[in-house]
SEKOLSE-931774 format. One record per residue: residue number from 1; x, y negated, z of N, C-alpha, C, CB in turn. Coordinates in nm, 2 decimals. Atoms other than C-alpha are relative to their C-alpha. Glycine has a CB too. Example, Ala and Ser with C-alpha at 12.3 -4.5 7.8 and 13.67 -1.06 7.14 Angstrom:
% SEKOLSE-931774
+------+--------+---------+--------+---------+----------+--------+--------+---------+--------+---------+----------+--------+
| minu | n.east | n.north |   n.up | ca.east | ca.north |  ca.up | c.east | c.north |   c.up | cb.east | cb.north |  cb.up |
+------+--------+---------+--------+---------+----------+--------+--------+---------+--------+---------+----------+--------+
|    1 |   0.09 |    0.12 |   0.00 |    1.23 |     0.45 |   0.78 |   0.09 |   -0.12 |   0.00 |   -0.10 |     0.00 |   0.12 |
|    2 |  -0.09 |    0.11 |   0.00 |    1.37 |     0.11 |   0.71 |  -0.08 |   -0.11 |   0.08 |    0.04 |    -0.05 |  -0.14 |
+------+--------+---------+--------+---------+----------+--------+--------+---------+--------+---------+----------+--------+
//
This chain:
% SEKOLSE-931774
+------+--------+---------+--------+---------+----------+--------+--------+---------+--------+---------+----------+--------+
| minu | n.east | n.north |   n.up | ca.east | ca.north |  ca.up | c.east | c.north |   c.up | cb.east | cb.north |  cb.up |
+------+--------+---------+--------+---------+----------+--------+--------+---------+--------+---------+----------+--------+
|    1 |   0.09 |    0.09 |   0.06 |   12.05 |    -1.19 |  10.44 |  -0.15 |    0.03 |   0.05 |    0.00 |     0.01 |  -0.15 |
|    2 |   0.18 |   -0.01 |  -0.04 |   11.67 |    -1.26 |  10.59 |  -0.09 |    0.05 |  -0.07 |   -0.06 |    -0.12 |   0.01 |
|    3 |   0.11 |    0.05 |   0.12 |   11.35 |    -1.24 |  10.42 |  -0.02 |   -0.10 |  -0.07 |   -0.10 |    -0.01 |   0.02 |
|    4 |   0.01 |    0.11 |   0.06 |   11.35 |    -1.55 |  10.43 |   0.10 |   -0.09 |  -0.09 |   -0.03 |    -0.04 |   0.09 |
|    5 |  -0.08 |    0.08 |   0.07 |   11.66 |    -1.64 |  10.23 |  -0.04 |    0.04 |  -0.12 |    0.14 |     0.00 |   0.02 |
|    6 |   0.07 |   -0.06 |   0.16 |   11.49 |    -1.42 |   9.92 |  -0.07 |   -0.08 |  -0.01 |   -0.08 |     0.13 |  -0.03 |
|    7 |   0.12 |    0.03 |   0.01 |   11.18 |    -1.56 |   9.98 |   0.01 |   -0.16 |   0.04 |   -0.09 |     0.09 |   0.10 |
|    8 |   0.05 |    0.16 |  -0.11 |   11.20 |    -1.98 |  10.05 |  -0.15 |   -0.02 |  -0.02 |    0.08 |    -0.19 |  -0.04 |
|    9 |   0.11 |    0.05 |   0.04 |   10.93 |    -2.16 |  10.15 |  -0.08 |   -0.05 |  -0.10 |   -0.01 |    -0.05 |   0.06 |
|   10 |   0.06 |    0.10 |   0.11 |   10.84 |    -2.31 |   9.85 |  -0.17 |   -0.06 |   0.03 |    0.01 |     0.08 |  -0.17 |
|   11 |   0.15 |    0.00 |   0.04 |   10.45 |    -2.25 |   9.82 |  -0.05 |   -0.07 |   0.18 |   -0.07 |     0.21 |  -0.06 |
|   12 |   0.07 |    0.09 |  -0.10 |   10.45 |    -2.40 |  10.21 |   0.03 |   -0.14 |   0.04 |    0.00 |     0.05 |   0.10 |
|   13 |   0.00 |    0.13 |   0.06 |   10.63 |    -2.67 |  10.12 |  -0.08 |   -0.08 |  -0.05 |    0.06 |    -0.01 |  -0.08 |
|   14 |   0.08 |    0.07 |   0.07 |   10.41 |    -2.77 |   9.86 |  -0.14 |   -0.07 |   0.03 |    0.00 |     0.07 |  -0.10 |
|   15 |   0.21 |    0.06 |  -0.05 |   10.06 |    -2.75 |  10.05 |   0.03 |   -0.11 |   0.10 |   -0.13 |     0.14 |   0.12 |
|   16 |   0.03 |    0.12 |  -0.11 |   10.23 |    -2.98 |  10.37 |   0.04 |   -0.11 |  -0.13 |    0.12 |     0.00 |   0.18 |
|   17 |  -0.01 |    0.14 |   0.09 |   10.34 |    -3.26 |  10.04 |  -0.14 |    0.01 |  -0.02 |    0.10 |    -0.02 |  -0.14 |
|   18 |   0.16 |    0.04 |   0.05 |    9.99 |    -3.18 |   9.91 |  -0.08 |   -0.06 |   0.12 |   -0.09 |     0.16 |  -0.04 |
|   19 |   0.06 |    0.09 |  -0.14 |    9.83 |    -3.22 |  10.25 |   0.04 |   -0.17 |   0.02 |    0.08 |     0.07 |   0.14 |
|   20 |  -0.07 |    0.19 |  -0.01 |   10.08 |    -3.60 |  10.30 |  -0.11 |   -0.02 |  -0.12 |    0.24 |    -0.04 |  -0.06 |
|   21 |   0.03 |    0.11 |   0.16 |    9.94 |    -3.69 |   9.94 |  -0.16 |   -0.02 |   0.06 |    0.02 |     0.12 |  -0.22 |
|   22 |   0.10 |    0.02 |  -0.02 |    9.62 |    -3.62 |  10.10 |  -0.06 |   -0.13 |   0.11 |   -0.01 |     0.12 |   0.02 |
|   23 |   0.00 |    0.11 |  -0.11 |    9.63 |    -3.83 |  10.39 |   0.05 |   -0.16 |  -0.03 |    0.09 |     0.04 |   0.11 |
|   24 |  -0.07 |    0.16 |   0.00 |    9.83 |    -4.14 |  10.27 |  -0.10 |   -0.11 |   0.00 |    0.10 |    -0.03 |  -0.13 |
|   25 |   0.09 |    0.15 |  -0.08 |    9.63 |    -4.48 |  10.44 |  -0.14 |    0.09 |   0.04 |   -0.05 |    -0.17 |  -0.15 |
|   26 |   0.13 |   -0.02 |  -0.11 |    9.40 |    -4.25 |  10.64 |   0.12 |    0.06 |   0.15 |   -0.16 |     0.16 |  -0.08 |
|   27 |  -0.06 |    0.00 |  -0.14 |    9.55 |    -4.30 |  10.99 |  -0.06 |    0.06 |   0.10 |    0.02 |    -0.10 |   0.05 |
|   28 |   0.00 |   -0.12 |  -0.08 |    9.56 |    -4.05 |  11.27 |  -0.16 |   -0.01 |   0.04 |    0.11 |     0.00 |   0.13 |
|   29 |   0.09 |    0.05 |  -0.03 |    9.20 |    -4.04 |  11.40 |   0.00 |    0.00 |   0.19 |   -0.11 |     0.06 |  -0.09 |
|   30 |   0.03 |   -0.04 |  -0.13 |    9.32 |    -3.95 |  11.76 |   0.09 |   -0.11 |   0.11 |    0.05 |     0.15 |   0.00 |
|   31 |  -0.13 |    0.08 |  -0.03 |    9.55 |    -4.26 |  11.79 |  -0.11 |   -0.13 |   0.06 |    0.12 |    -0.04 |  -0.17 |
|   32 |   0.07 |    0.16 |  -0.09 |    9.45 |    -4.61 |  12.00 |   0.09 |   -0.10 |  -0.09 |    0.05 |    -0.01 |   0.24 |
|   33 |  -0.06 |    0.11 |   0.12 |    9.72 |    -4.81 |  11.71 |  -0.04 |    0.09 |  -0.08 |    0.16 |    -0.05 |  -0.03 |
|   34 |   0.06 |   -0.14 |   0.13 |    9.73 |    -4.67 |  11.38 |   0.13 |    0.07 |  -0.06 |   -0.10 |    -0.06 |  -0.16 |
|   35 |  -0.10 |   -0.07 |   0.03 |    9.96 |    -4.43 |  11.30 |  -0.03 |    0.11 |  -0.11 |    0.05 |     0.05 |   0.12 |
|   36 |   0.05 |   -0.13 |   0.09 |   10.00 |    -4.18 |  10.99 |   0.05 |    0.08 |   0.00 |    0.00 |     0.00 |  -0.10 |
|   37 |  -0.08 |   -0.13 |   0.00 |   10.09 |    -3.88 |  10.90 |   0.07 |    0.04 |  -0.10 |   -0.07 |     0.10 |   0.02 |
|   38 |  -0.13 |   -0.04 |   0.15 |   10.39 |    -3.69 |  10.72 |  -0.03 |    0.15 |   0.03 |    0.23 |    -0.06 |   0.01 |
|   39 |  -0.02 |   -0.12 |   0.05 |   10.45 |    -3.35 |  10.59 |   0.03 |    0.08 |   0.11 |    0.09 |     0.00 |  -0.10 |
|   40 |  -0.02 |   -0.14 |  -0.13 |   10.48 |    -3.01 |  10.88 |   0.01 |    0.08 |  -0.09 |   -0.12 |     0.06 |   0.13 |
|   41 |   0.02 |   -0.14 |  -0.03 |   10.58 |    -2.68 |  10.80 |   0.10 |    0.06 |   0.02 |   -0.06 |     0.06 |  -0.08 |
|   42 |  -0.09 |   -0.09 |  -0.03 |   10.77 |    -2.42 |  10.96 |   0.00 |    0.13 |   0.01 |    0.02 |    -0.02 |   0.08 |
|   43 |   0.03 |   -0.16 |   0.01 |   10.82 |    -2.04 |  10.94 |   0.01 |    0.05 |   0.14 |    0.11 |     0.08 |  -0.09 |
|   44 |   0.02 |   -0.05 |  -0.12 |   10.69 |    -1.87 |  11.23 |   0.07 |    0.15 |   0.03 |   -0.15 |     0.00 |   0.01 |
|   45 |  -0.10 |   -0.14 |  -0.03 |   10.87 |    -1.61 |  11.39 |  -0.01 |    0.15 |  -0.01 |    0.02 |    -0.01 |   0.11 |
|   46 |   0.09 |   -0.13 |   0.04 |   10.64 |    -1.32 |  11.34 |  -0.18 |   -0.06 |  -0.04 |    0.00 |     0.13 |   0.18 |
|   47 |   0.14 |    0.01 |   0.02 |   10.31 |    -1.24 |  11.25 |  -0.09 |    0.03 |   0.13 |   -0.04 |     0.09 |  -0.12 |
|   48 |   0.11 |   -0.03 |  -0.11 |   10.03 |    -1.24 |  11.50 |  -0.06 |   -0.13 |   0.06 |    0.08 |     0.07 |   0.13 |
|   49 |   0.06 |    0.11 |  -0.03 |    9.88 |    -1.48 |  11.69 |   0.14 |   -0.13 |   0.06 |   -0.13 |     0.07 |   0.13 |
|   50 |  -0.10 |    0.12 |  -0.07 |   10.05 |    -1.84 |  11.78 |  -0.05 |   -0.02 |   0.13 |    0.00 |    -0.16 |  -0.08 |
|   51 |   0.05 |    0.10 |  -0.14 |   10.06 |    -1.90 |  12.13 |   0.09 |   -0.11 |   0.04 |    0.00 |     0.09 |   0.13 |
|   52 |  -0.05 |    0.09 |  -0.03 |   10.18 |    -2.15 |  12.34 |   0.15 |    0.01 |   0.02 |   -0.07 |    -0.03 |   0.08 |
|   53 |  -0.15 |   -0.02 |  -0.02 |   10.53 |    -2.04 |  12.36 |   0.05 |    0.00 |  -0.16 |    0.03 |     0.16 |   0.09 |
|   54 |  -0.05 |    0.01 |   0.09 |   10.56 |    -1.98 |  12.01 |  -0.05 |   -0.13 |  -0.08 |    0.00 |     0.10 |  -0.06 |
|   55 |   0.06 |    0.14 |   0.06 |   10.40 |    -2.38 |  11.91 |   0.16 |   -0.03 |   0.06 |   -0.18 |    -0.10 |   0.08 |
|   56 |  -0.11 |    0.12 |  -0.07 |   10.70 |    -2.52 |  12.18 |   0.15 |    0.09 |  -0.11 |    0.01 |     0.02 |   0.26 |
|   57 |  -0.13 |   -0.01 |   0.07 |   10.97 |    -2.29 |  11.98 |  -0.01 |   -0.08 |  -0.16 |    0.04 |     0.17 |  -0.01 |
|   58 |   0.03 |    0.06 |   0.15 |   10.83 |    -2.38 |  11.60 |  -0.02 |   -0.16 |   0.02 |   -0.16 |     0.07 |  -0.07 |
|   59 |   0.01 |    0.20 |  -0.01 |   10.71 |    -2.78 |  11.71 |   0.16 |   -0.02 |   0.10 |   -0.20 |    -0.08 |   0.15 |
|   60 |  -0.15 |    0.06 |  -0.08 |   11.08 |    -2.82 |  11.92 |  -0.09 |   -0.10 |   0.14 |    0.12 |    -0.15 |  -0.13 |
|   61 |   0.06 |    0.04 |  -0.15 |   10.86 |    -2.90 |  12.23 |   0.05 |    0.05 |   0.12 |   -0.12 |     0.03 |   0.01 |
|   62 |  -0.06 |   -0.08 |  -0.14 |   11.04 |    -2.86 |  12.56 |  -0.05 |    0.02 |   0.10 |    0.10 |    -0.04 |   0.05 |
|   63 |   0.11 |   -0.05 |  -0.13 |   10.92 |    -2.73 |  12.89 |  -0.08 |   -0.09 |   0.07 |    0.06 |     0.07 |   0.12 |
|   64 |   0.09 |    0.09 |  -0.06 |   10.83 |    -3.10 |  13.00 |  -0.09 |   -0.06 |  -0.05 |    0.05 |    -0.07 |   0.06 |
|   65 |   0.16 |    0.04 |   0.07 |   10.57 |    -3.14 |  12.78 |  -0.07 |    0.09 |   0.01 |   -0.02 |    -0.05 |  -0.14 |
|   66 |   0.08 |   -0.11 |  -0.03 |   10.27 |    -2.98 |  12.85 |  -0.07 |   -0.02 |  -0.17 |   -0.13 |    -0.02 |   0.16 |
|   67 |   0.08 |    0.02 |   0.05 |   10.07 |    -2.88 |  12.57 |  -0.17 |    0.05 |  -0.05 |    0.08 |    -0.01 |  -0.05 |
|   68 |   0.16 |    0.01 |   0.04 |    9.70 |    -2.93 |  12.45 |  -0.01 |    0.03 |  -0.16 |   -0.07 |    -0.16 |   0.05 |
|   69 |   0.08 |   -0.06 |   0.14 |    9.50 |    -2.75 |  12.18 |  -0.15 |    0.01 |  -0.02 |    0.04 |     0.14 |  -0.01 |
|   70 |   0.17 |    0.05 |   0.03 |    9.15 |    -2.84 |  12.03 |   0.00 |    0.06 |  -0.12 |   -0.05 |    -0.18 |   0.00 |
|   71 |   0.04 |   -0.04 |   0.12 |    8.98 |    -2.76 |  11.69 |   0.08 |   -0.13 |  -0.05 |   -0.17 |     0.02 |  -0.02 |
|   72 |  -0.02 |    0.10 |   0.09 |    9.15 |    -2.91 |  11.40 |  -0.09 |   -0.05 |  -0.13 |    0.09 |     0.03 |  -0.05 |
|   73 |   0.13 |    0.04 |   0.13 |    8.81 |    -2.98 |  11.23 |   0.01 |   -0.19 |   0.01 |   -0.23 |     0.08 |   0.07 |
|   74 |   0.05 |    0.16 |   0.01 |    8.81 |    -3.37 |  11.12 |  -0.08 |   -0.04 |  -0.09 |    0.10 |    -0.09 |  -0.04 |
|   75 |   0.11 |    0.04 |   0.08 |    8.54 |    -3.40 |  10.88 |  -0.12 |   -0.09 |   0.10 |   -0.05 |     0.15 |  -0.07 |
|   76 |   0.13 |    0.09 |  -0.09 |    8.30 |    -3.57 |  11.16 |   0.07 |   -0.11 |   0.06 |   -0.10 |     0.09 |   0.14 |
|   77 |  -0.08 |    0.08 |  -0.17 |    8.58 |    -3.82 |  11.33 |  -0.05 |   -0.13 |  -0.11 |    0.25 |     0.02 |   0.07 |
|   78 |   0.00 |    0.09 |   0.03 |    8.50 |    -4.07 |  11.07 |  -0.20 |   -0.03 |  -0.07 |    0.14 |     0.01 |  -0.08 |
|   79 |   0.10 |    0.00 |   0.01 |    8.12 |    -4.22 |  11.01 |  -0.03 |   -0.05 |  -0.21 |   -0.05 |    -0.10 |   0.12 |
|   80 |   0.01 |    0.01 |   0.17 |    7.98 |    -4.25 |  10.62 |  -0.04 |   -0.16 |  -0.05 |   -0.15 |     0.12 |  -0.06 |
|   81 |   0.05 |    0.15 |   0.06 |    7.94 |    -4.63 |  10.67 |   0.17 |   -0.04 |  -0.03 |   -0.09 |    -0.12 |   0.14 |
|   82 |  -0.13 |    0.03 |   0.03 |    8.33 |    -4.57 |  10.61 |   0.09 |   -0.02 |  -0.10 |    0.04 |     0.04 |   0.04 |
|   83 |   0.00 |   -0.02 |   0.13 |    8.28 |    -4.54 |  10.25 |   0.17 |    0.11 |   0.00 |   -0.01 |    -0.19 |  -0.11 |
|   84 |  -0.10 |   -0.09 |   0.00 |    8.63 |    -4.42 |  10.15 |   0.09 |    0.11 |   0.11 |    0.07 |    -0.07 |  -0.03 |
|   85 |  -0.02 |   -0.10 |  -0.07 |    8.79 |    -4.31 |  10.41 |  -0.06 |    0.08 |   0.05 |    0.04 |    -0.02 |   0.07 |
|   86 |   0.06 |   -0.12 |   0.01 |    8.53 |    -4.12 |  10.50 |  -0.03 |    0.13 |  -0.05 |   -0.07 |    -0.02 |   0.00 |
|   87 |  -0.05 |   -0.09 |   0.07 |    8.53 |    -3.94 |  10.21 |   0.14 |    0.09 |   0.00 |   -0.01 |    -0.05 |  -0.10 |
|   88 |  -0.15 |   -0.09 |  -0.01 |    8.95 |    -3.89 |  10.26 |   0.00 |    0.07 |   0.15 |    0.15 |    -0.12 |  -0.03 |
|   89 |  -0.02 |   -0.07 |  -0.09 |    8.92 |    -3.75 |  10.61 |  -0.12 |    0.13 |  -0.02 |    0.00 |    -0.08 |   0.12 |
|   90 |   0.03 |   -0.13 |   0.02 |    8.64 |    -3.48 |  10.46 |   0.05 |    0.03 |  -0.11 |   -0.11 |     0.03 |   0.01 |
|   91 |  -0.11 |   -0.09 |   0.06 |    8.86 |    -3.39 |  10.16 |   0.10 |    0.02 |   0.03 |    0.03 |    -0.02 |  -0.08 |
|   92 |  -0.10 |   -0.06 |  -0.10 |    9.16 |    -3.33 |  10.41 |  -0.06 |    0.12 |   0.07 |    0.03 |    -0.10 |   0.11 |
|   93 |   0.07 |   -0.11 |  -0.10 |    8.93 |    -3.14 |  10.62 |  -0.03 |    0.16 |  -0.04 |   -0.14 |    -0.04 |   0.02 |
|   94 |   0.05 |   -0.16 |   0.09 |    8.83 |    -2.91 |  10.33 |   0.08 |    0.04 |  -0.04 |   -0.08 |     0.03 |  -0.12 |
|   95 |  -0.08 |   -0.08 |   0.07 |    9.16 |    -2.86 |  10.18 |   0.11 |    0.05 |   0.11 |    0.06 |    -0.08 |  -0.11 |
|   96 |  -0.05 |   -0.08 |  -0.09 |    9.30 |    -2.77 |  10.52 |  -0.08 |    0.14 |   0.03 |    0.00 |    -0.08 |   0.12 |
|   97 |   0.07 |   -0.16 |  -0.07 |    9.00 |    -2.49 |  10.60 |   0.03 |    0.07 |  -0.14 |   -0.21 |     0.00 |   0.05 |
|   98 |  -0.06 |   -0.09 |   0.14 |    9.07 |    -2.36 |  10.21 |   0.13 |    0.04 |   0.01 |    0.00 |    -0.08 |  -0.15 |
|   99 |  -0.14 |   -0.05 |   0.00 |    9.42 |    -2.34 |  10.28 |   0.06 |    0.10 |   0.05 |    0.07 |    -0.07 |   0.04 |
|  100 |  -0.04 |    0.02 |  -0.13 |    9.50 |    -2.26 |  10.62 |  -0.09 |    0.07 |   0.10 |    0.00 |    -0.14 |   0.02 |
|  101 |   0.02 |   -0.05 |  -0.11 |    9.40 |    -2.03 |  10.91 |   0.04 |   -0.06 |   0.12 |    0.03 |     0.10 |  -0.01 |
|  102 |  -0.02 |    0.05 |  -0.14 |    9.30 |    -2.15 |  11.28 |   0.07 |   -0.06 |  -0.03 |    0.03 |     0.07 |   0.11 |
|  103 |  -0.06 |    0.16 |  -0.03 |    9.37 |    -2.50 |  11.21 |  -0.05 |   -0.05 |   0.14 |   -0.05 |    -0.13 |  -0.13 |
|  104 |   0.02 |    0.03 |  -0.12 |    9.42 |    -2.66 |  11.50 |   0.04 |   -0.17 |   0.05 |    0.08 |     0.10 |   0.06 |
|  105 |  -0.09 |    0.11 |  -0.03 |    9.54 |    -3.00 |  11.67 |   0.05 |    0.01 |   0.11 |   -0.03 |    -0.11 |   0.00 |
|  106 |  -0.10 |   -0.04 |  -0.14 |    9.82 |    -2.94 |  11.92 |   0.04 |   -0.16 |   0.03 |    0.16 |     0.13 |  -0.04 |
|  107 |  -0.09 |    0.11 |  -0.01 |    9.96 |    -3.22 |  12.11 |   0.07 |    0.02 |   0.12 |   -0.07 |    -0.14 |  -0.01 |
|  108 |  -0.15 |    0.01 |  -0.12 |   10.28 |    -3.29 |  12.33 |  -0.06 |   -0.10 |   0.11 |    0.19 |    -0.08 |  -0.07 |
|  109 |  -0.02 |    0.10 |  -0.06 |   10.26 |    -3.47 |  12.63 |   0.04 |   -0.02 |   0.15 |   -0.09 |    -0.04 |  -0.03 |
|  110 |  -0.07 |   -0.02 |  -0.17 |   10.42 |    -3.54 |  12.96 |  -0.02 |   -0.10 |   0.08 |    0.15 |     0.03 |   0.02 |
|  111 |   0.05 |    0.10 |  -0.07 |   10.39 |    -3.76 |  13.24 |   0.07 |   -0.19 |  -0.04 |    0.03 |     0.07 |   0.16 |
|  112 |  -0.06 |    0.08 |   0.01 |   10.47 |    -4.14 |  13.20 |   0.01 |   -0.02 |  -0.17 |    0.10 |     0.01 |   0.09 |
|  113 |  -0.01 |    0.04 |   0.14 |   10.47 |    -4.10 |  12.80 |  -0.10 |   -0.04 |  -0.07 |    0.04 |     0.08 |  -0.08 |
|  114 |   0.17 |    0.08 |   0.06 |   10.26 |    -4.32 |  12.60 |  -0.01 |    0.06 |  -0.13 |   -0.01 |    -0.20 |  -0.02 |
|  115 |   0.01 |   -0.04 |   0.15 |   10.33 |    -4.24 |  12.24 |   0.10 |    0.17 |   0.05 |    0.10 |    -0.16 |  -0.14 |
|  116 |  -0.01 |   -0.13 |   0.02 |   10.26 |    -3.83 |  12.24 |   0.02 |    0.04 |  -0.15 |   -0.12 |     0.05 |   0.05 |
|  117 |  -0.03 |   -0.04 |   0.09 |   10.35 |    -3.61 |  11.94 |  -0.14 |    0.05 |  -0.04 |    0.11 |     0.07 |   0.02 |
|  118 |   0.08 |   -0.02 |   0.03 |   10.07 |    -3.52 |  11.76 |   0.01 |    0.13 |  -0.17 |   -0.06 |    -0.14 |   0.02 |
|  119 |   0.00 |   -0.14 |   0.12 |   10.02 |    -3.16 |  11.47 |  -0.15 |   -0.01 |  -0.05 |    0.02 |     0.19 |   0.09 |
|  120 |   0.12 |   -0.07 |   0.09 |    9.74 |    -3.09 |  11.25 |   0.03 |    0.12 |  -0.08 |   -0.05 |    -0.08 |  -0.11 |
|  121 |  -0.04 |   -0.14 |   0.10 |    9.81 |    -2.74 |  11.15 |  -0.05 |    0.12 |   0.03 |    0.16 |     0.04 |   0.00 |
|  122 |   0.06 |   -0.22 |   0.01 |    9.73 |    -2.35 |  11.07 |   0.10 |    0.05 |  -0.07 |   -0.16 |     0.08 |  -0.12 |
|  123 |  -0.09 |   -0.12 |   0.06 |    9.86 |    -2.06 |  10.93 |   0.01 |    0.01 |  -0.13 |   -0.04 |     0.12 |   0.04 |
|  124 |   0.02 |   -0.07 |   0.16 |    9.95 |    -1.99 |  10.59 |   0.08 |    0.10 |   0.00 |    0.05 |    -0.09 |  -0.12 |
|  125 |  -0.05 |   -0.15 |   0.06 |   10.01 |    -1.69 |  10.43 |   0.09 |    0.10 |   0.17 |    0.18 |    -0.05 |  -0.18 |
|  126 |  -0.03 |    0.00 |  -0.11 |   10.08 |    -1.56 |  10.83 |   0.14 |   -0.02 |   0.00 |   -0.05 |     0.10 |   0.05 |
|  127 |  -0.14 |    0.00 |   0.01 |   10.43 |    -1.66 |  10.81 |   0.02 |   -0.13 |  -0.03 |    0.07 |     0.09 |  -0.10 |
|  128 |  -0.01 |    0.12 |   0.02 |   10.41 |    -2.04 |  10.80 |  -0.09 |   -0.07 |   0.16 |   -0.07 |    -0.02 |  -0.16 |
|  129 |   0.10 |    0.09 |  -0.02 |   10.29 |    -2.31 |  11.02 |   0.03 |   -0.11 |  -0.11 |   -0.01 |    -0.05 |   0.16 |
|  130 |   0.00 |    0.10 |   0.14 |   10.16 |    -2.59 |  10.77 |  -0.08 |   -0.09 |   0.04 |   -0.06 |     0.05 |  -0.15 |
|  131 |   0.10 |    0.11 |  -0.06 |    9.97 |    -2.94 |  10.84 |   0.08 |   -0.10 |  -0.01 |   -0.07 |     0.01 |   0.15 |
|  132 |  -0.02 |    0.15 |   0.00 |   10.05 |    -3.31 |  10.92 |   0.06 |   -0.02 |   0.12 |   -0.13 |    -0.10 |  -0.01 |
|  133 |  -0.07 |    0.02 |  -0.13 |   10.23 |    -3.43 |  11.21 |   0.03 |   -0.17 |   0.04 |    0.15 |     0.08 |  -0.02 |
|  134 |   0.03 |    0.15 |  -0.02 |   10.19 |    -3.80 |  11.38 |   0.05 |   -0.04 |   0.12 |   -0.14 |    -0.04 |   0.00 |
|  135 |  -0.07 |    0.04 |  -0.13 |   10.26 |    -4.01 |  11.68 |  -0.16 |   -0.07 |   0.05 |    0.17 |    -0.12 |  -0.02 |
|  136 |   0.10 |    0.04 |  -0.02 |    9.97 |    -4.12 |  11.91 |   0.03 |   -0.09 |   0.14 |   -0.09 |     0.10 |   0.00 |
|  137 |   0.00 |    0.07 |  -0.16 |    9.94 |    -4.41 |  12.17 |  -0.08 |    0.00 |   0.07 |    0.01 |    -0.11 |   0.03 |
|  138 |   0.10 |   -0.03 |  -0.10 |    9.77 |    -4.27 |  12.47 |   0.00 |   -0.12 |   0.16 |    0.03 |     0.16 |   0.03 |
|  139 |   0.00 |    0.11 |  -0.09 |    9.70 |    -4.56 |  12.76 |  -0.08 |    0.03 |   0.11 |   -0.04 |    -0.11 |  -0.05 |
+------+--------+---------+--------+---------+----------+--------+--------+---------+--------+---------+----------+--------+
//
């Protein structure tokens, strides 16, 4: 028996639904249509730093997608003439940096594919990745 069969995720369950609940009708901001986001999280294999080998085992990304990593800060992608949504992409923003260590946005992508995979996630409790997860049409 694991740790992890004592221990389920529950508590990182609950922050990627909290997160979804957070997002619902604020669409990706990295997308050319509009696409939303649903619930991520997975238990990382150890503690330490995530690299790129351990994103492609936890995201199920295979060797022919390359992938890219940027800041997962979204509190500036949307302007304040955006009334609401503006507000819902900086309360996402905040209840990811309160949550969540080295948030990030990873994305899949390989040659010839238009619609890439797209992450919003960090660390919880070092034994989680936790965030949102989308689809993006790049042209």
């Amino acid at each position: 028996m694991s740790a992890s069969d004592l221990n389920p995720p529950l508590p990182a369950k609950r922050l990627s639904r909290a997160l979804r609940s957070l997002a619902v009708g604020i669409p990706n901001p990295w997308d050319e249509s509009t696409d939303y986001f649903s619930a991520f999280y997975a238990e990382l294999p150890s503690a330490g730093p995530v690299d790129d080998a351990t994103l492609r085992t936890v995201l199920k990304v295979s060797s022919r997608y390359s992938i890219s990593r940027s800041s997962g800060d979204i509190s500036w992608m949307i302007p304040e003439s955006q009334g609401d949504l503006a507000v819902g992409y900086r309360m996402l923003a905040a209840t990811l940096a309160a949550n969540l260590v080295d948030v990030e946005r990873v994305v899949a992508r390989a040659p010839g594919v238009v619609r890439v995979r797209v992450w919003l996630v960090g660390r919880f409790e070092d034994r989680f990745l936790v965030g949102l997860r989308s689809a993006a049409t790049e042209t």
